[in-house]
DOKEDO-520512 format. One record per residue: residue number from 1; x, y negated, z negated of N, C-alpha, C, O in turn. Coordinates in steps of 0.05 Angstrom, whole numbers, always signed. Layout:
<rs>
+-----+--------+--------+--------+--------+---------+--------+--------+--------+--------+--------+--------+--------+
| num |  neast | nnorth |    nup | caeast | canorth |   caup |  ceast | cnorth |    cup |  oeast | onorth |    oup |
+-----+--------+--------+--------+--------+---------+--------+--------+--------+--------+--------+--------+--------+
| NUM |      X |      Y |      Z |      X |       Y |      Z |      X |      Y |      Z |      X |      Y |      Z |
...
+-----+--------+--------+--------+--------+---------+--------+--------+--------+--------+--------+--------+--------+
</rs>
This chain:
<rs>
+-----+--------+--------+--------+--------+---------+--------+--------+--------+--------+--------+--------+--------+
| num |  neast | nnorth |    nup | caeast | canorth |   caup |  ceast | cnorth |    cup |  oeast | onorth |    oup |
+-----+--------+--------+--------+--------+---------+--------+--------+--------+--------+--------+--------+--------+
|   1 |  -2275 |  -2143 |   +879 |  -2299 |   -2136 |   +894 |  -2297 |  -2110 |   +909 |  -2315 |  -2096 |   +917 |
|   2 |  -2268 |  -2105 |   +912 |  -2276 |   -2071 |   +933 |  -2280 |  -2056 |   +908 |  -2299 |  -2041 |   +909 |
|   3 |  -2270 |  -2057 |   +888 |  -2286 |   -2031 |   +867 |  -2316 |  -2036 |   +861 |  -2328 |  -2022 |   +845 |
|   4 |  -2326 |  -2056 |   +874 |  -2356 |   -2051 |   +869 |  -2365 |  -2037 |   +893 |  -2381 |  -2018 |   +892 |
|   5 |  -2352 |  -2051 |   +923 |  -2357 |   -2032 |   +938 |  -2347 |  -2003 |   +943 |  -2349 |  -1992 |   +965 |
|   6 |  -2336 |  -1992 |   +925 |  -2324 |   -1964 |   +925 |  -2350 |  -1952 |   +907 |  -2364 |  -1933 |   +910 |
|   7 |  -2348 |  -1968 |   +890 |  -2368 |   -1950 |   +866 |  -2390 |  -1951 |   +874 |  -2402 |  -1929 |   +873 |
|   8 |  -2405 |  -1973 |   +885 |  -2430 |   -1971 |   +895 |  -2430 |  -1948 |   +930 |  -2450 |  -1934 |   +931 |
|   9 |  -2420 |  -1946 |   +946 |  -2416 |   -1927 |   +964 |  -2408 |  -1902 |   +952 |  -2420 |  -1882 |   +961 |
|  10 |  -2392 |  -1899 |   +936 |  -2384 |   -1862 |   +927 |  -2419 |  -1863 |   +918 |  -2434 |  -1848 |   +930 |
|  11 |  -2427 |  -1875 |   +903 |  -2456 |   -1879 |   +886 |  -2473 |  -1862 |   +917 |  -2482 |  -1839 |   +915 |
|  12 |  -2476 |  -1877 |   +941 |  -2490 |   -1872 |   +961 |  -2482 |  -1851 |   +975 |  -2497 |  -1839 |   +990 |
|  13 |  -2461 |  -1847 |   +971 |  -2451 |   -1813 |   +986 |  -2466 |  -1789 |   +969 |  -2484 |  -1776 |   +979 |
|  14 |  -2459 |  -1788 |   +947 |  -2459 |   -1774 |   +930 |  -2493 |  -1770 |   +924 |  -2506 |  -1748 |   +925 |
|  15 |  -2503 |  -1792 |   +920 |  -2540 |   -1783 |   +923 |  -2542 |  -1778 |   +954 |  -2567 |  -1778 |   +953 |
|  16 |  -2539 |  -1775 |   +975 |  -2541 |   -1768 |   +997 |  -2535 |  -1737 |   +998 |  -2553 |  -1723 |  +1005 |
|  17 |  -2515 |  -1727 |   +992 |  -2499 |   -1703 |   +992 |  -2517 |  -1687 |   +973 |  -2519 |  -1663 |   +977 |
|  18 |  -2533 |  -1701 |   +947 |  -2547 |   -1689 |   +932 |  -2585 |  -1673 |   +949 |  -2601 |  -1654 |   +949 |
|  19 |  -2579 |  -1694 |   +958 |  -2611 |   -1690 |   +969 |  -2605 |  -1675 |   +998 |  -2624 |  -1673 |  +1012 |
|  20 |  -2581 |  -1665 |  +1008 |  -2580 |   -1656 |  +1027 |  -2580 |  -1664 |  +1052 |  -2580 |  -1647 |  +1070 |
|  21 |  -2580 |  -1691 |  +1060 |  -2579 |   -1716 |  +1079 |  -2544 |  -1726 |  +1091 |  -2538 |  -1738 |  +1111 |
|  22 |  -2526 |  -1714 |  +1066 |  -2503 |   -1703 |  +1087 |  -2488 |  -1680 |  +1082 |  -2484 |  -1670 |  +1060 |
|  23 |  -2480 |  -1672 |  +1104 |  -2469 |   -1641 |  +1103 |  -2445 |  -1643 |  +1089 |  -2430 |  -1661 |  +1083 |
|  24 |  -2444 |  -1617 |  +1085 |  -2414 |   -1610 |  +1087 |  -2390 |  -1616 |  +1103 |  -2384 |  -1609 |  +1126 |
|  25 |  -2376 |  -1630 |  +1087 |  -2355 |   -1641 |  +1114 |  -2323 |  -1649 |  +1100 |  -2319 |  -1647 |  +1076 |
|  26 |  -2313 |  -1654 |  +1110 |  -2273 |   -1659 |  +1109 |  -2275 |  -1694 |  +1107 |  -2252 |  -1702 |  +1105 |
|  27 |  -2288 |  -1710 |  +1106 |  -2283 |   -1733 |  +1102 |  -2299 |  -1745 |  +1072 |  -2285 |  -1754 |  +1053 |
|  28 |  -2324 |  -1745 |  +1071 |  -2333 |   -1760 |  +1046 |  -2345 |  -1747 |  +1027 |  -2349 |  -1724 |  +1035 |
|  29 |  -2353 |  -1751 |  +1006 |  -2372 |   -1727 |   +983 |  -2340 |  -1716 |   +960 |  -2317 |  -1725 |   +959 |
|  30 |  -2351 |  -1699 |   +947 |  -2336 |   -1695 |   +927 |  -2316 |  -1665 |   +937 |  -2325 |  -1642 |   +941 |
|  31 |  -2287 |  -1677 |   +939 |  -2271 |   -1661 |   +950 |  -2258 |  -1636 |   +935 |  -2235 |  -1630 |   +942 |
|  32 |  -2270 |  -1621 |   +914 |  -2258 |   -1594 |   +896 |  -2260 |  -1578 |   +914 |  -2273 |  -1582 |   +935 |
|  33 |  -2246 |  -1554 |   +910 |  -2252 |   -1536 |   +918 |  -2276 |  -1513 |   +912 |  -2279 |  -1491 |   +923 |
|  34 |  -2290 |  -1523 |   +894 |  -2310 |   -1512 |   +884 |  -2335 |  -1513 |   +894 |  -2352 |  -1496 |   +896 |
|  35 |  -2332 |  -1545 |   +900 |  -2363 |   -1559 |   +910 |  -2363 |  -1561 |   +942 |  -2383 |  -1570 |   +953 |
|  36 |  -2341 |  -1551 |   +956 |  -2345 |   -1550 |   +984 |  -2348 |  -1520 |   +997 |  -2352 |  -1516 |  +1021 |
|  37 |  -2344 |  -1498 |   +972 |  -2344 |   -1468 |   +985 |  -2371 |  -1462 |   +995 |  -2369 |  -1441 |  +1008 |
|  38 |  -2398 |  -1472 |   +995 |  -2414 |   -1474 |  +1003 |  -2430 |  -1487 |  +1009 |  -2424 |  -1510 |  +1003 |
|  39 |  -2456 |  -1487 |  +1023 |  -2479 |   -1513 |  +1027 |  -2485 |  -1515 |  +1003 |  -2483 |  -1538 |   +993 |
|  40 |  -2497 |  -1489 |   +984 |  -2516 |   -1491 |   +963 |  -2491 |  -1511 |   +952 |  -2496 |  -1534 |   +960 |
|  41 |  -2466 |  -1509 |   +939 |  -2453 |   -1512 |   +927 |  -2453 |  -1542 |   +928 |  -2458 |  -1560 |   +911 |
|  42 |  -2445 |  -1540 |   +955 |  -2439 |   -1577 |   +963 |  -2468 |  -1596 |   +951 |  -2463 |  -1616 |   +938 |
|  43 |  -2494 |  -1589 |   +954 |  -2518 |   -1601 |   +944 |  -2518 |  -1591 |   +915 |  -2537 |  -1602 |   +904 |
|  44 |  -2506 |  -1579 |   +901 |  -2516 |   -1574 |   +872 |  -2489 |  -1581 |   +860 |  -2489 |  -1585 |   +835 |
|  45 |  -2468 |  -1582 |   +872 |  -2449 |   -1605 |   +855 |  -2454 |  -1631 |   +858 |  -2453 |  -1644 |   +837 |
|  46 |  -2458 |  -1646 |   +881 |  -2468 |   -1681 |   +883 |  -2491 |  -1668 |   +866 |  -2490 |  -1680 |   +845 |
|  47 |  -2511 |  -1650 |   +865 |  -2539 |   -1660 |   +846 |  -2527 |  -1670 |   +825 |  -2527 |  -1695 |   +823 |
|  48 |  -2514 |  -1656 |   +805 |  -2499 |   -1653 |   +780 |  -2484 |  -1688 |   +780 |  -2491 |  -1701 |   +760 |
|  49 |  -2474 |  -1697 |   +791 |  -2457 |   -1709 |   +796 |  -2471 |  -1741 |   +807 |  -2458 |  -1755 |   +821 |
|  50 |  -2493 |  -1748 |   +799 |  -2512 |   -1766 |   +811 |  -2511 |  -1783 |   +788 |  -2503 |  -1806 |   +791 |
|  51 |  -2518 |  -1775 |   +761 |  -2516 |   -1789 |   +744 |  -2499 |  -1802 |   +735 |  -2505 |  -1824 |   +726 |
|  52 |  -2463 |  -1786 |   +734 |  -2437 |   -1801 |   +730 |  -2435 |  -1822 |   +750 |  -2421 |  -1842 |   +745 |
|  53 |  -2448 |  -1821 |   +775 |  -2434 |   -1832 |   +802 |  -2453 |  -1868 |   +786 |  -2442 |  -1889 |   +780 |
|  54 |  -2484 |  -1860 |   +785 |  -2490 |   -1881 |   +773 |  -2482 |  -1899 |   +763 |  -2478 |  -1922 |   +772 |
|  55 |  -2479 |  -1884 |   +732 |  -2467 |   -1894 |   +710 |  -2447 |  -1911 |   +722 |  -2448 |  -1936 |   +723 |
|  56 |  -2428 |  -1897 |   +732 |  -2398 |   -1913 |   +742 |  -2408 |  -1942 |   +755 |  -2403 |  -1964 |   +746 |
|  57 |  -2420 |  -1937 |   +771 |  -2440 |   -1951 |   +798 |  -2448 |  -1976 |   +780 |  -2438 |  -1998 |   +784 |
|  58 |  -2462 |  -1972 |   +766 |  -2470 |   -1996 |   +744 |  -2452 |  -2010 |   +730 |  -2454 |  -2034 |   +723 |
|  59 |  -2430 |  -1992 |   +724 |  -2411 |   -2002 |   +694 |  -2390 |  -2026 |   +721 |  -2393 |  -2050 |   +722 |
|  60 |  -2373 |  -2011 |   +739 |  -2372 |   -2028 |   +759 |  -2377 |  -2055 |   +766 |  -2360 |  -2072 |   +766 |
|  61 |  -2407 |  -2058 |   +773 |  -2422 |   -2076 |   +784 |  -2422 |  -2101 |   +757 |  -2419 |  -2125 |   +762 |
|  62 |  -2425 |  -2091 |   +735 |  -2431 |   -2103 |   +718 |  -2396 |  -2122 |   +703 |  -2391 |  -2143 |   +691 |
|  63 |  -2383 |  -2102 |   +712 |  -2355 |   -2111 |   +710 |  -2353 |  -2131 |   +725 |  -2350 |  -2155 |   +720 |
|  64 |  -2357 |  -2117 |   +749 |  -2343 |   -2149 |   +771 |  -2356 |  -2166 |   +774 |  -2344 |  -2184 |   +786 |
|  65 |  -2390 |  -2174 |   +766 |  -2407 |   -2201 |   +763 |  -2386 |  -2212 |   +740 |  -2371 |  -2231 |   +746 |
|  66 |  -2387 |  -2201 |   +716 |  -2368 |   -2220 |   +699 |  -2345 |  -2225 |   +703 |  -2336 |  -2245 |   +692 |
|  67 |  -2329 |  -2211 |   +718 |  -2296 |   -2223 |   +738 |  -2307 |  -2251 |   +746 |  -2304 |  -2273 |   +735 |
|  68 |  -2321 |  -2242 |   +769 |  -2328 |   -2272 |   +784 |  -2336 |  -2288 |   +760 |  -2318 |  -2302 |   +750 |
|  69 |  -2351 |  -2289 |   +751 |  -2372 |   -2309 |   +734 |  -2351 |  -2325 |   +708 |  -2358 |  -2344 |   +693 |
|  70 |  -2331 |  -2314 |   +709 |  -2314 |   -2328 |   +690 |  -2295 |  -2344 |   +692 |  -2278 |  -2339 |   +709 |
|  71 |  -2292 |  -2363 |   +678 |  -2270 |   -2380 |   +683 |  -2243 |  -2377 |   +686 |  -2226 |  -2379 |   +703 |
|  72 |  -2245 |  -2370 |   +663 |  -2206 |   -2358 |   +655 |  -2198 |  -2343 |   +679 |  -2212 |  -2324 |   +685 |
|  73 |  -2169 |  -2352 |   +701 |  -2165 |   -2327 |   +724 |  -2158 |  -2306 |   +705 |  -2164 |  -2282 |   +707 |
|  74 |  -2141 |  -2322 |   +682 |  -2134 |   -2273 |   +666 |  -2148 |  -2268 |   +653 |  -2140 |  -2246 |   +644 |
|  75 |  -2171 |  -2274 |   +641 |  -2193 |   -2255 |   +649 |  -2200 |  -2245 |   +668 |  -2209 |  -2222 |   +665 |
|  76 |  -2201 |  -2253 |   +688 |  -2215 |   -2240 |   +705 |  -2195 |  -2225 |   +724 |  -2201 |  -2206 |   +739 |
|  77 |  -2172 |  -2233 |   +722 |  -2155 |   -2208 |   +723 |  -2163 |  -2186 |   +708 |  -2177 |  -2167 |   +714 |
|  78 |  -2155 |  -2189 |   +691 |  -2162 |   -2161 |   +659 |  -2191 |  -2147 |   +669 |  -2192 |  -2124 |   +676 |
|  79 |  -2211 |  -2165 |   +668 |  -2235 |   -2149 |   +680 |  -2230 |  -2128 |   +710 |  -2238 |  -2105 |   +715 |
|  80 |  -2217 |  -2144 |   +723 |  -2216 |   -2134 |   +749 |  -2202 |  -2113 |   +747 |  -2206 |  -2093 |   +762 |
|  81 |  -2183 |  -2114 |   +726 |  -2163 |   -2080 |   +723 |  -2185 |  -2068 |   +704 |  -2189 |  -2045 |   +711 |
|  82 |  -2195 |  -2073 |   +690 |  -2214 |   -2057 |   +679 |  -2230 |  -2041 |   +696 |  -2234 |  -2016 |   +692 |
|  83 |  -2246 |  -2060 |   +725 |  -2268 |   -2042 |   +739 |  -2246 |  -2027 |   +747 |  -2264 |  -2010 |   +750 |
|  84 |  -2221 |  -2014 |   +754 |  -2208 |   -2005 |   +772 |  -2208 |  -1978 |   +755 |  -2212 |  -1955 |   +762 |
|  85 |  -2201 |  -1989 |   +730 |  -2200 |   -1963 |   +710 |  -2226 |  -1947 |   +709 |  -2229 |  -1923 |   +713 |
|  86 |  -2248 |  -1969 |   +704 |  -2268 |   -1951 |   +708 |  -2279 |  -1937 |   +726 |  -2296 |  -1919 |   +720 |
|  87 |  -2269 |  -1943 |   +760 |  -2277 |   -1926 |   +785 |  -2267 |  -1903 |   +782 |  -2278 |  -1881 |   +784 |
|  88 |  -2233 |  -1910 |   +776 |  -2230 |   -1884 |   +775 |  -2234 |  -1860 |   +744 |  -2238 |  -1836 |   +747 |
|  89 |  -2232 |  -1868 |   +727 |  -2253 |   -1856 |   +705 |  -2278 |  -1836 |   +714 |  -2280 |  -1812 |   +710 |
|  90 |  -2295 |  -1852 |   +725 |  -2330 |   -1855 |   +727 |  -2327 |  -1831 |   +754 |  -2337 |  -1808 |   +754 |
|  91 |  -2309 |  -1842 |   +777 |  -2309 |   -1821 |   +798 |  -2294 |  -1790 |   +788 |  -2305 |  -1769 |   +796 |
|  92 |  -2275 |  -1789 |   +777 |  -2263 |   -1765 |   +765 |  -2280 |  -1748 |   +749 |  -2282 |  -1724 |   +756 |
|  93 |  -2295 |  -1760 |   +719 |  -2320 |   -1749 |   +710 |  -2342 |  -1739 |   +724 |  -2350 |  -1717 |   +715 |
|  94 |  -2356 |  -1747 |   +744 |  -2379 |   -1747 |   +770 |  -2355 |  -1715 |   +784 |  -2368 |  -1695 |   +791 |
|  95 |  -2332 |  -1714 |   +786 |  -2313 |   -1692 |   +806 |  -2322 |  -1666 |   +788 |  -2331 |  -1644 |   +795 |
|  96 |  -2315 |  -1677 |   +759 |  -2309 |   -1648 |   +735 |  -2351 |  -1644 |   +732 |  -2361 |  -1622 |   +730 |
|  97 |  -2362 |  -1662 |   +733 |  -2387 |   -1650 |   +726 |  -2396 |  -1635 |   +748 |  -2408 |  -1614 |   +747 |
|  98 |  -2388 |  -1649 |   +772 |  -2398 |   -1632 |   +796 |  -2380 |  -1596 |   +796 |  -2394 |  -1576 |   +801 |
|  99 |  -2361 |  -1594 |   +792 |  -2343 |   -1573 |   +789 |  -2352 |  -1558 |   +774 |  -2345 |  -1534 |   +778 |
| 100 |  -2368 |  -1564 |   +753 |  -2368 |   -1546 |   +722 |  -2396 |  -1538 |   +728 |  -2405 |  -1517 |   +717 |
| 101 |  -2416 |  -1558 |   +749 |  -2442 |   -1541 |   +754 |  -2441 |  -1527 |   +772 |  -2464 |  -1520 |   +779 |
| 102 |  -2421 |  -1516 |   +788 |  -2422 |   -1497 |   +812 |  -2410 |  -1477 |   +795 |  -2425 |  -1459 |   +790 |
| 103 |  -2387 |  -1475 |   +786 |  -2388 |   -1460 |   +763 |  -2404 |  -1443 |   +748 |  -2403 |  -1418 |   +748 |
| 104 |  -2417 |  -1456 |   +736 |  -2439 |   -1444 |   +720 |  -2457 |  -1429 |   +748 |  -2451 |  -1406 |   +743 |
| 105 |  -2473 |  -1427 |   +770 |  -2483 |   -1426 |   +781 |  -2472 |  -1404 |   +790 |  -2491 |  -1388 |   +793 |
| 106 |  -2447 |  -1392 |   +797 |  -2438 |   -1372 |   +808 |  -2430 |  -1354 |   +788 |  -2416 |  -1336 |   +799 |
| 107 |  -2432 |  -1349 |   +761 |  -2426 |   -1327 |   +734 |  -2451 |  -1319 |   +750 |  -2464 |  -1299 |   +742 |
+-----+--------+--------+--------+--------+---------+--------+--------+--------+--------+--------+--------+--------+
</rs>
């Protein structure tokens, strides 16, 4: 259950940071060096970066209802290392998409 609550909160940082509702800062949001060199930067890498956070956000959630919901404990071990793989997967992809659109933005 904390990788649902990780994936569902990075999910809520990350559309926050998109829409400009949190700043720039040293503790939460997507930590490159790319996406924090500016404000524009910081809001147009979380923009970019809303959809992977989702995706993850869902794949997650959808993981750990069937952890719980199953009988077998190794399954639901196995699932439970699965959502772990997928947070961090889902959050690393959401890092590089956010990176590669600030990127593009500054050529």
């Amino acid at each position: 259950m904390a990788t649902l609550v990780l994936a569902v909160g990075a999910d809520i940082v990350i559309e926050l940071a998109a829409h400009g509702r949190l700043r720039r800062n040293s503790v939460v949001g997507i930590r490159t060096q790319r996406v924090r060199q500016t404000n524009a930067t910081w809001v147009r890498g979380h923009a970019a970066a809303v959809w992977p956070a989702r995706a993850t956000a869902m794949l997650v959630t959808a993981i750990g209802v069937w952890a719980v919901a199953v009988e077998s404990p190794q399954l639901s071990v196995v699932l439970t290392a699965a959502g772990v793989v997928a947070l961090f997967l889902g959050t690393g992809t959401a890092a590089l998409v956010a990176s590669r659109s600030v990127r593009r933005v500054r050529r």
